[in-house]
N, C-alpha and C positions, 0 to 999 in steps of 0.2 A: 469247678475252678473259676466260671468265669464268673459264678456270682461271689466269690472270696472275692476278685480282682473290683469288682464293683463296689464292695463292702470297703477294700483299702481305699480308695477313691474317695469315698463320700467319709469315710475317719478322717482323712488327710486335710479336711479342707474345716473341720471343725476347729482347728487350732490355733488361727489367726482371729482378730478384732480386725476392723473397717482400716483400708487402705485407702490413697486416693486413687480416679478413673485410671490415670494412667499408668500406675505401679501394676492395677490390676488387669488392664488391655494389655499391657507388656508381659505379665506373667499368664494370661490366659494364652496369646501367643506363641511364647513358650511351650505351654502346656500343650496345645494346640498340633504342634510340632511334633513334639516326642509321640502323640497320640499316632502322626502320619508316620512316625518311622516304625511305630511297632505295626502298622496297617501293611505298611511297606513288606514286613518280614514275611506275615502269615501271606501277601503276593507271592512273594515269591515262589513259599511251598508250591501254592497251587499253581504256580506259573512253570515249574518246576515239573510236573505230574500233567500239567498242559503240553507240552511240548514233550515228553514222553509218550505221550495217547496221540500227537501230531506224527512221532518217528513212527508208530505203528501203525497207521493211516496211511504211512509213505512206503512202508515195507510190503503191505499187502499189496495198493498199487504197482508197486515194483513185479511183487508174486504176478500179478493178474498180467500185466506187459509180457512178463519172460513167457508165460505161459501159451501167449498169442503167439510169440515170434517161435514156440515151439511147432504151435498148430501150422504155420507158415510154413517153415522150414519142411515141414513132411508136403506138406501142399509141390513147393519147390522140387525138390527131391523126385515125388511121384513123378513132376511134367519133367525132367533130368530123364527118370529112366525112360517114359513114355520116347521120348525123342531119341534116346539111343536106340531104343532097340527099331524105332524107326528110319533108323539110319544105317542100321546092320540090313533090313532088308532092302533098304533101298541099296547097298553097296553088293548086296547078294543079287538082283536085278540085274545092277550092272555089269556082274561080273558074266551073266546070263543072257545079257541081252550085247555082250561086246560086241558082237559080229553084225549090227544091227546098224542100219544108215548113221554116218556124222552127226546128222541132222537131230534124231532121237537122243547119239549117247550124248552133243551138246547141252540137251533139254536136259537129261538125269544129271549130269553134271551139275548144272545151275542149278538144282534143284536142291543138291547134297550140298553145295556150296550155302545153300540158303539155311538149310538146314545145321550146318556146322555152326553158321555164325551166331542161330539161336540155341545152339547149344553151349556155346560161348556165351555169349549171354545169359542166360540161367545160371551157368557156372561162377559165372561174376555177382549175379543177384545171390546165390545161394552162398558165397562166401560173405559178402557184406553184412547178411542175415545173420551169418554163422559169428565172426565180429560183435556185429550189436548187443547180440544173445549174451554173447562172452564178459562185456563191457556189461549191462544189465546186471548179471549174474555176480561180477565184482561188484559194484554198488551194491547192489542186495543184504554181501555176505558184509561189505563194511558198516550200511545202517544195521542189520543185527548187531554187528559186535559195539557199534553205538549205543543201542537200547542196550544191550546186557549190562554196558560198563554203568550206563544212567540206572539202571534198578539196584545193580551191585551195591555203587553209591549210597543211593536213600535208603538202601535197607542196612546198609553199616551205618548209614548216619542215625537211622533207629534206631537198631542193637544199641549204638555207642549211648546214645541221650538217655535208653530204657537202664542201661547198666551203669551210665553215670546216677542218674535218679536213684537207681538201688545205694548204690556206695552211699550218695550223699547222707541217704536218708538214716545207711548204719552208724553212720561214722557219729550224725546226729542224733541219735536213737535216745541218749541220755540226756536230752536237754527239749526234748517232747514233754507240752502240757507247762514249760514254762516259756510261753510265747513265743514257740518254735515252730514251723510249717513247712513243711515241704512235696510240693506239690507241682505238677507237668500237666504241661497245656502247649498249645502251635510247637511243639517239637522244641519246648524248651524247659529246664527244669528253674523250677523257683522256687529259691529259700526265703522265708520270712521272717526276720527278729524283731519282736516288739521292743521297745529301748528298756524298757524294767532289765530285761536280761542282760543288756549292754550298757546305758548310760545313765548316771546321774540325772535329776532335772535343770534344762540348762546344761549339760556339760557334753563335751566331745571327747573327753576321757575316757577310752574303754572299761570296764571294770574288770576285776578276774573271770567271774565267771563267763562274762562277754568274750573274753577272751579264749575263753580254752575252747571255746566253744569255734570260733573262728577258725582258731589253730588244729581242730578236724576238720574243719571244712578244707584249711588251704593244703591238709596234707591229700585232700582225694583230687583235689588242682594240680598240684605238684605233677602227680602221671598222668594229668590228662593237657597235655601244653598244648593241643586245637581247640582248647572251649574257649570261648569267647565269656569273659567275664565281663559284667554290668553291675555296680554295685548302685544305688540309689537309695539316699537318706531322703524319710519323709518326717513332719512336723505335724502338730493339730493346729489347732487355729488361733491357740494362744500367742500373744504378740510376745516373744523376745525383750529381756528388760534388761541384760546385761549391757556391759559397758563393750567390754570386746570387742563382740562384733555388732555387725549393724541390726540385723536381724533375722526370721524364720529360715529366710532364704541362703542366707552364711552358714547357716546351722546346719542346716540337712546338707548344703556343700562339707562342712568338716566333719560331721560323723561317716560319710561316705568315704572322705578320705583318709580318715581315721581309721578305717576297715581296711581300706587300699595300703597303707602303711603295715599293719600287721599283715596280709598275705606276701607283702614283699619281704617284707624278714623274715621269712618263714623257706622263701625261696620259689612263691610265685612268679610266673615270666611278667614282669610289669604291662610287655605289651599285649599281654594278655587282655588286662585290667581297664577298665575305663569308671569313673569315678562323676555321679552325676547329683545333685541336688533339686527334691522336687518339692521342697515347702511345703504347705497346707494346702496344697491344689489337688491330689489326689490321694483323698483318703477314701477308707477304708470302710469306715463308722461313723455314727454320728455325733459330730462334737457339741452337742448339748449336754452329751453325759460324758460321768466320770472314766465310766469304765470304753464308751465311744472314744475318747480323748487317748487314750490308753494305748488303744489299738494301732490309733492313725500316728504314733509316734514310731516310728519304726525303719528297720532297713531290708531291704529288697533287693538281694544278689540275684540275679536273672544268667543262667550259665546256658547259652548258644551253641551251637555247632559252628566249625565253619568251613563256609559252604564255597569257597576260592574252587575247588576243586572240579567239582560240579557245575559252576558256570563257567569255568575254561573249557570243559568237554563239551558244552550247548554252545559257547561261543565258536569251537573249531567245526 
């Protein structure tokens, strides 16, 4: 896949003649840009699967704490019964020794009184333990059900993107081998139409076939209203000579939206859609040839996940 995406790239840029610096510093720019937003997405996966491998780092920690205040707690516990039962014989003493000077049963007294008070004490240490434990033990159970719901997540947003890709790819199945592709890569699926299948030369005209071909794609959109749709018209590096519009860069803007217009009437959610123009800056092939030139004319539906859900659960 990612040598296809290289291959569009360098077709893309075959199709324009010489610009001046700054049409081309503005559209490198540009280019530049979209390059950091798609850097941006494959971040996040991994940022994504960082912070899951973070909560189970935090879980085990948590495990290894509760585990201590378990060994404590017996630690507690043990000097609790040590001192009661030393305080049953010291009360056994005294009941033995009552008849025995003031003087002495004073001393057993303050002795059991000393003793009470550390057993009061322990009693106090050992509920605070027993508290902490408890509190530990809550946190625990809430970062697991954190991590579950975070795997739950990525692995439906799997299944979803692996089962979107199937659909697409049937729905496509008929229009394979005339400048069709369909192909998944960073957890997204991309469709590729070379313009033969879609547009005249020069034109932003859908043709029929372009179309029908569309109109299975936006029926496998239709059921899926969480994908994030990307449409992007690309150019070779032939200069634009029509009157219309100004040039490459108007071009690949209205073939995209020319795309964006049939999935709406079709009954795609617009805000689905986003509609983007990439010129001759990212092609595919190389536009010295015929058949390079060919290639890097084309449109480039890129269908997302989205991912709103999964970063509300890492942001609470």
């Amino acid at each position: 896949m990612k040598k296809t995406l290289i291959l569009i790239i360098i077709l893309n840029l075959g199709f324009s003649s010489c610009v001046s610096k700054k049409v081309y510093d503005d559209l490198s720019f540009k280019y530049q840009r979209l390059l950091n937003s798609n850097s941006e997405l494959i971040e996040d996966n991994e940022r994504l699967v960082a912070q899951r491998n973070q909560l189970e780092v935090e879980v085990k920690e948590l495990t290894q704490d509760i585990q201590q205040l378990i060994d404590r707690k017996e630690v507690v516990e043990n000097e609790y019964n040590s001192a009661k039962r030393r305080l049953d014989q010291l009360i056994a003493s005294y009941d033995a020794l009552e008849s025995e000077s003031a003087l002495e049963l004073t001393k057993k007294a303050n002795t059991i009184r000393d003793l009470l008070a550390q057993l009061e004490e322990k009693e106090k240490n050992l509920s605070l333990k027993t508290q902490h434990l408890q509190q530990l033990q809550a946190e625990l159970a809430a970062r697991s059900e954190t991590i579950d719901e975070l795997e739950s997540l990525i692995a439906a947003k799997e299944a979803k993107m692996n089962a979107l890709r199937n659909a697409v790819s049937d729905a496509l199945r008929a229009f394979e081998g005339k400048g069709l592709t369909v192909t998944q890569k960073n957890g997204k699926v991309y469709v590729s139409m070379e313009n033969k299948l879609l547009f005249a030369s020069g034109s932003w005209a859908v043709g029929s076939e372009g179309q029908n071909a569309i109109v299975k794609l936006g029926q496998v959109l239709v059921n899926n209203k969480d994908i994030e749709v990307l449409i992007e018209g690309h150019t070779d590096n032939v200069p634009y000579n029509g009157t219309t519009i100004q040039d490459n860069w108007d071009l690949s803007v209205k073939r995209a939206t020319a795309i964006v217009r049939i999935l709406q009437n079709i009954g795609v959610n617009p805000q689905q859609v986003t509609a983007a123009g990439r010129s001759k800056y990212i092609p595919m092939s190389d536009n010295t040839t015929t058949s390079g030139r060919a290639k890097n004319r084309r449109i480039e539906i890129i269908l997302a996940p989205n991912l709103d859900r999964i970063n509300k659960l890492l942001g609470e």
